[in-house]
DRENPA-3360 file (N, C-alpha, C; in nm, 2 decimals, always signed):
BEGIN
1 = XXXXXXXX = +15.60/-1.41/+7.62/+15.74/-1.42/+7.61/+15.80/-1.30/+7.55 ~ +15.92/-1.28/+7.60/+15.98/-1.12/+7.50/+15.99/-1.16/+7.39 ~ +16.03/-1.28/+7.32/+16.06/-1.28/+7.21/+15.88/-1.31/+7.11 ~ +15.75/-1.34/+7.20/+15.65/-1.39/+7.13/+15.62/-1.54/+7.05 ~ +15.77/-1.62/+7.04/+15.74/-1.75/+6.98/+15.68/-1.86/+7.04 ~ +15.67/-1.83/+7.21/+15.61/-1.96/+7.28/+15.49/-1.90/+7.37 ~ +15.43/-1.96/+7.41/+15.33/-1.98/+7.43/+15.25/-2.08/+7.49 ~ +15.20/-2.06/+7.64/+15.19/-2.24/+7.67/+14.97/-2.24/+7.65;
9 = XXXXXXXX = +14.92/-2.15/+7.58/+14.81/-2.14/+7.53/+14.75/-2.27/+7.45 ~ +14.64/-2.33/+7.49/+14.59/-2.40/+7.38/+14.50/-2.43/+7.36 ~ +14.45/-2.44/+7.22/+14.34/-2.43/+7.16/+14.26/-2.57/+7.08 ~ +14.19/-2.53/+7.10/+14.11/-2.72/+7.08/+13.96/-2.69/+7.06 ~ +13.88/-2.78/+6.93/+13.79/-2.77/+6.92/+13.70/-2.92/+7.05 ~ +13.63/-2.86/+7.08/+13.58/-2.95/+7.23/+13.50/-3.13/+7.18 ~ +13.49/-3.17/+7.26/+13.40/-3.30/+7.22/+13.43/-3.43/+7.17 ~ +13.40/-3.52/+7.17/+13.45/-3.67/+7.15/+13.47/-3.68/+7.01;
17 = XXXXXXXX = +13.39/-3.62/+6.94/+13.42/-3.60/+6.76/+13.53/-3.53/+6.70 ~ +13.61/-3.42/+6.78/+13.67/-3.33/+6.75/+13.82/-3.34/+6.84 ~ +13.87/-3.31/+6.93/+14.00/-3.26/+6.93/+13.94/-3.37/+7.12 ~ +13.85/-3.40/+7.20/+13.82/-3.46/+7.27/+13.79/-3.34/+7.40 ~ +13.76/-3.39/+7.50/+13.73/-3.30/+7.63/+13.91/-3.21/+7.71 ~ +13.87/-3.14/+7.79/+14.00/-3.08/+7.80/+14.02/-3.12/+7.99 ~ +14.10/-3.25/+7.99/+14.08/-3.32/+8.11/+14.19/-3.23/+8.19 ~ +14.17/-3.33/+8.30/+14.35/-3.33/+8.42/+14.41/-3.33/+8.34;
25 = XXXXXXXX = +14.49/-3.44/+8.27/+14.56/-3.43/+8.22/+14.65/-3.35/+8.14 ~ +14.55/-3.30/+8.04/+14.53/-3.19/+7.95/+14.62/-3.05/+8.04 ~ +14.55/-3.02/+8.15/+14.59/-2.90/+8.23/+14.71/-2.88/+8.33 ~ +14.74/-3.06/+8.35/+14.92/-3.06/+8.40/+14.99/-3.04/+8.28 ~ +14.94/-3.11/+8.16/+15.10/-3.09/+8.03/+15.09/-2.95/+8.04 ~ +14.99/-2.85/+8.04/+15.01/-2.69/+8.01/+15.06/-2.62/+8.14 ~ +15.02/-2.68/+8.22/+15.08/-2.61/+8.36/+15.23/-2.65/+8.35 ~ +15.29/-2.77/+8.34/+15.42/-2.76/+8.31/+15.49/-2.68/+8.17;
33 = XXXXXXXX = +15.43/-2.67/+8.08/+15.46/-2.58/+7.97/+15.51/-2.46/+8.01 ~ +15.39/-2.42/+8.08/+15.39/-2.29/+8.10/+15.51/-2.24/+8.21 ~ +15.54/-2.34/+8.33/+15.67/-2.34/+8.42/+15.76/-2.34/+8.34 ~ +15.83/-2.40/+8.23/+15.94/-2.44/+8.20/+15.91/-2.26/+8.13 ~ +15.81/-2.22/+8.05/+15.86/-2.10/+8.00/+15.89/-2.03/+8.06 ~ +15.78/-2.01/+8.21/+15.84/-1.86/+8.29/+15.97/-1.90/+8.38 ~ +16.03/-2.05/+8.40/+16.14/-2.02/+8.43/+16.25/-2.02/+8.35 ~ +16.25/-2.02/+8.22/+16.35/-1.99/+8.12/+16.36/-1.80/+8.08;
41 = XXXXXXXX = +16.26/-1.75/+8.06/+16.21/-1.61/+8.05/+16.24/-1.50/+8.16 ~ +16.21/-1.54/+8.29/+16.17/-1.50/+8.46/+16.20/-1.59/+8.57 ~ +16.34/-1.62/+8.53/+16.40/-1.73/+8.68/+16.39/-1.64/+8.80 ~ +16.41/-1.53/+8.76/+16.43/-1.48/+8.95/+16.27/-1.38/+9.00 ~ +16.15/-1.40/+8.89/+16.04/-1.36/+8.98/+15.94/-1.52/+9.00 ~ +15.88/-1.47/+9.09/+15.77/-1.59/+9.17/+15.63/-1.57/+9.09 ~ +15.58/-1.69/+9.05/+15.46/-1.71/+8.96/+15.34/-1.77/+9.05 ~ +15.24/-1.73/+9.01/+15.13/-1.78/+9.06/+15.05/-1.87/+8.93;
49 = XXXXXXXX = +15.00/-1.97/+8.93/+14.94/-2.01/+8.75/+14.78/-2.03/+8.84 ~ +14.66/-2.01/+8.81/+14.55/-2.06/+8.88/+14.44/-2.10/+8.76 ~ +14.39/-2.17/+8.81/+14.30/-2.28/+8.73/+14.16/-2.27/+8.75 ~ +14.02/-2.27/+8.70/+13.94/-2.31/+8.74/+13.89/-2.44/+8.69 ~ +13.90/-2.49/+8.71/+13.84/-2.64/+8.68/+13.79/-2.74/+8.77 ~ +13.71/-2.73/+8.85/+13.66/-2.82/+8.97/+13.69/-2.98/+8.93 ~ +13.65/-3.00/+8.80/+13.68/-3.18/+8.79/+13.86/-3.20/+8.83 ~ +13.93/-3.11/+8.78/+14.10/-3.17/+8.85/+14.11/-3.16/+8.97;
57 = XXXXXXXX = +14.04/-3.15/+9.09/+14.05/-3.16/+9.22/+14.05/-3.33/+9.26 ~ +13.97/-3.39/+9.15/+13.98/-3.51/+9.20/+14.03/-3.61/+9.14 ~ +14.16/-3.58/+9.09/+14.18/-3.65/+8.95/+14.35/-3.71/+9.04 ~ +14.37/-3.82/+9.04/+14.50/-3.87/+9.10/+14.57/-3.93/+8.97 ~ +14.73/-3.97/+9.02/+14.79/-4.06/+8.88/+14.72/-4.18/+8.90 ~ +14.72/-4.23/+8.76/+14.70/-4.33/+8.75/+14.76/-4.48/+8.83 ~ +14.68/-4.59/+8.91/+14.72/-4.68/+9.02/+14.77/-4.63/+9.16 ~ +14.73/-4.51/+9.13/+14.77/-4.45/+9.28/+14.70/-4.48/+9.39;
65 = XXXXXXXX = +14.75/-4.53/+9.52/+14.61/-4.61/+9.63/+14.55/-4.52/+9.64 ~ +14.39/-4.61/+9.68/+14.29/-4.57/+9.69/+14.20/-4.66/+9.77 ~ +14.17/-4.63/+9.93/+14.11/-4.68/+9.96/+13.98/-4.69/+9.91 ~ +13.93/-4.63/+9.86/+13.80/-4.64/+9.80/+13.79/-4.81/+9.69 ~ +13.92/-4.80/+9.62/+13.92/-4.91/+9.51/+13.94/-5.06/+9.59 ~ +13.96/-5.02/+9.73/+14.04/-5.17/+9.77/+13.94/-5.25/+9.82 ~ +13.96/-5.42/+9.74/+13.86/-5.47/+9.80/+13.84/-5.50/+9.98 ~ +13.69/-5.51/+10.03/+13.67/-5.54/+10.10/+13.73/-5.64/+10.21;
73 = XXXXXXXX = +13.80/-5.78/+10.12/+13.85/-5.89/+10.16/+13.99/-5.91/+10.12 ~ +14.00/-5.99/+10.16/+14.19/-6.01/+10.07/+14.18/-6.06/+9.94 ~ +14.26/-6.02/+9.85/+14.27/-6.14/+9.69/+14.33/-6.23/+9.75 ~ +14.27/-6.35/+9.64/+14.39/-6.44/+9.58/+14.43/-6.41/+9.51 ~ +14.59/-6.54/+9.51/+14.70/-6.52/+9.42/+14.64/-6.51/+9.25 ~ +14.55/-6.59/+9.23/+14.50/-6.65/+9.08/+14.37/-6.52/+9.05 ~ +14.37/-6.40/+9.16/+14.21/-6.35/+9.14/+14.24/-6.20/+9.16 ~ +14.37/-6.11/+9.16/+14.41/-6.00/+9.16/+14.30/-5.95/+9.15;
81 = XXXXXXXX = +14.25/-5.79/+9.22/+14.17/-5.71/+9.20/+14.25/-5.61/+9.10 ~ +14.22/-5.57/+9.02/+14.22/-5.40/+8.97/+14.14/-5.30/+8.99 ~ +14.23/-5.19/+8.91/+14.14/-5.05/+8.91/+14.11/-5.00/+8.74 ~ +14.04/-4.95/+8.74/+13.94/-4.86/+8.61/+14.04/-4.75/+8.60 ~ +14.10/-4.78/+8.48/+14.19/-4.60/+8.38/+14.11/-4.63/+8.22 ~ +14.09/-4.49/+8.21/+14.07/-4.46/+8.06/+14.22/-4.54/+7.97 ~ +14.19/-4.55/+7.85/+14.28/-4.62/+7.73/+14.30/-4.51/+7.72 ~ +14.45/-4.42/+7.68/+14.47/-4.30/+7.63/+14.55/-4.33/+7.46;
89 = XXXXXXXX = +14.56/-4.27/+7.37/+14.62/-4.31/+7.25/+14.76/-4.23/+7.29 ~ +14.87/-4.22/+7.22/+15.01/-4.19/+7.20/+15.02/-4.07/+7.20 ~ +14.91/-3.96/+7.18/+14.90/-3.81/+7.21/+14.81/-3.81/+7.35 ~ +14.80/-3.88/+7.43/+14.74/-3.83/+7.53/+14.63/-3.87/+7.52 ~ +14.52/-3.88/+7.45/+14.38/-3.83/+7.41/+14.31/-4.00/+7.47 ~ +14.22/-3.95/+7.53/+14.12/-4.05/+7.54/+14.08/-4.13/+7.42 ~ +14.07/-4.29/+7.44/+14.02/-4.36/+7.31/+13.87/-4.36/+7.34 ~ +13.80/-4.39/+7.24/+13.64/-4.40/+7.22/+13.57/-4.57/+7.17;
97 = XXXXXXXX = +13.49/-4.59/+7.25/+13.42/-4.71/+7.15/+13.35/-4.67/+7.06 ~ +13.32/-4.77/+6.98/+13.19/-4.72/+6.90/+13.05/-4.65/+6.93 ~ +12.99/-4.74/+7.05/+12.88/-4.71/+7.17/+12.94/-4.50/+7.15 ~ +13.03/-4.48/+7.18/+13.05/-4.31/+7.22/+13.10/-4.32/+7.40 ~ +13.11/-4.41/+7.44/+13.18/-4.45/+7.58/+13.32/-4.48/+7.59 ~ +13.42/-4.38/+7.69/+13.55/-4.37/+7.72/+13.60/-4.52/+7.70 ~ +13.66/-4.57/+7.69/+13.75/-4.69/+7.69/+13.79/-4.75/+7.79 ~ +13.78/-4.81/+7.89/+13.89/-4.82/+8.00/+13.96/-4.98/+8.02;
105 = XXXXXXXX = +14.06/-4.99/+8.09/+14.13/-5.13/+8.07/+14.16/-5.11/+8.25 ~ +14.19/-5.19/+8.30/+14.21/-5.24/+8.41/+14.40/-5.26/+8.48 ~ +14.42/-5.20/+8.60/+14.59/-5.21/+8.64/+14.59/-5.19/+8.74 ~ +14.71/-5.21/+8.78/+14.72/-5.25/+8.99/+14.77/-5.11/+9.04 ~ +14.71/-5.13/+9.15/+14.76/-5.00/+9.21/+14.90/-5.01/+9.24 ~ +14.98/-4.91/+9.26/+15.09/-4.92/+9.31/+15.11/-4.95/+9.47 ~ +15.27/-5.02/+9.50/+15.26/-5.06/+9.62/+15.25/-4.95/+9.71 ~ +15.19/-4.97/+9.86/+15.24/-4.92/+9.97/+15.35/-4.83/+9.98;
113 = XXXXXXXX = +15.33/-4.74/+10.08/+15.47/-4.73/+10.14/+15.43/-4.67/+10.21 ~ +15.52/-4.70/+10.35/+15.52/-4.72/+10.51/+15.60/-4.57/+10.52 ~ +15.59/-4.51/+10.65/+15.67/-4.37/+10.66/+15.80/-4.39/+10.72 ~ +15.85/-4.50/+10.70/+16.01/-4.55/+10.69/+16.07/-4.54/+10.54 ~ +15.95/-4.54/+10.44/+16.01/-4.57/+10.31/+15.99/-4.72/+10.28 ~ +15.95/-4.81/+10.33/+15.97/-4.91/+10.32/+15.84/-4.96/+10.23 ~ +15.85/-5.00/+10.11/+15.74/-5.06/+10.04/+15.67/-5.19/+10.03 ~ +15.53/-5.16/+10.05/+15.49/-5.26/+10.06/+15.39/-5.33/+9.98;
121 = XXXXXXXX = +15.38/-5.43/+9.90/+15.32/-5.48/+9.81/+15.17/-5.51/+9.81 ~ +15.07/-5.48/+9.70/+14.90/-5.48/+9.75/+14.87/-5.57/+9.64 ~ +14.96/-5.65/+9.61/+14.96/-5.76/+9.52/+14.99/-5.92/+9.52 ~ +14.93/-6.01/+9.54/+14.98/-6.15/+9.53/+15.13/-6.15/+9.39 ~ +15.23/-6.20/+9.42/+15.28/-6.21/+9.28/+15.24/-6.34/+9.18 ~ +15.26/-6.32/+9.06/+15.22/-6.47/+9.01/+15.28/-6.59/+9.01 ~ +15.18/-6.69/+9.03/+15.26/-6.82/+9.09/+15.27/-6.78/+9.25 ~ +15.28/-6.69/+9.33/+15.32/-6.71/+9.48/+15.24/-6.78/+9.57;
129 = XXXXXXXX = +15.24/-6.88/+9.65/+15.11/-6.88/+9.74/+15.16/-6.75/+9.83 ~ +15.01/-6.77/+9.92/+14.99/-6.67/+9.99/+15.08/-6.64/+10.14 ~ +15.15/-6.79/+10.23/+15.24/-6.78/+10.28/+15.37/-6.74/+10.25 ~ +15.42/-6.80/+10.16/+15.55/-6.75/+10.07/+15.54/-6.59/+10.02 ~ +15.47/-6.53/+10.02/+15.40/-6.39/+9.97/+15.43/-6.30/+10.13 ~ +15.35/-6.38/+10.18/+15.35/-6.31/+10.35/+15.49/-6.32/+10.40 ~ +15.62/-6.40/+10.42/+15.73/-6.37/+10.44/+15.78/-6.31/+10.36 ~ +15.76/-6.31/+10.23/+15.90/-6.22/+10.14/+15.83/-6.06/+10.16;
137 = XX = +15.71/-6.01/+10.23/+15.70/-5.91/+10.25/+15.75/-5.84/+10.43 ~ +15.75/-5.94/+10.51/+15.88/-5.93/+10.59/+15.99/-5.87/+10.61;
% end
């Protein structure tokens, strides 16, 4: 930066003990950092930012579909499938068990959506039977 005070650089001691691993996550908050600086600094030149990190090639938002996660059969209403996310704490950071194993809690993917725009639900809602379910998605 001309002026030197920002910086979208950061520094972290690595490991579950220490400051934690340096995920996807981790590399979108800095890739946006770093946008907001060179378009405040350098609005009218074109940026290139490049990464090596092979693990964020496969890293999606969180409940984002996935055929891979969907079950084989249909749910029931009373028997919702979920998907596996890490527990993150209020800075971002992965939580830990005691064992030294990531944390993870369970959440629905998000709905559908058709190339009309039109959304479509991959969820029983609660209390619905399953016909009443099938027309209000209609």
């Amino acid at each position: 930066m001309p002026d030197g005070k920002e910086e979208s650089r950061v520094l972290f001691k690595v490991g579950k003990n220490w400051e934690e691993y340096f995920t996807a996550d981790n590399i979108v908050k800095q890739a946006k950092k770093a946008i907001d600086i060179l378009q405040k600094y350098y609005p009218d030149q074109d940026h290139v930012l490049v990464y090596n990190n092979a693990s964020t090639h496969q890293k999606w938002p969180d409940g984002s579909l996935s055929a891979r996660k969907m079950p084989k059969y249909t749910s029931k209403p009373e028997s919702n499938w979920l998907v596996k996310v890490n527990v993150i704490d209020t800075k971002g950071r992965q939580i830990y068990a005691p064992n030294g194993k990531v944390l993870k809690t369970k959440i629905q993917m998000e709905d559908a959506t058709f190339t009309d725009g039109t959304k479509q639900p991959l969820y029983f809602l609660p209390g619905m039977r399953k016909q009443a379910y099938l027309r209000a998605c209609r």
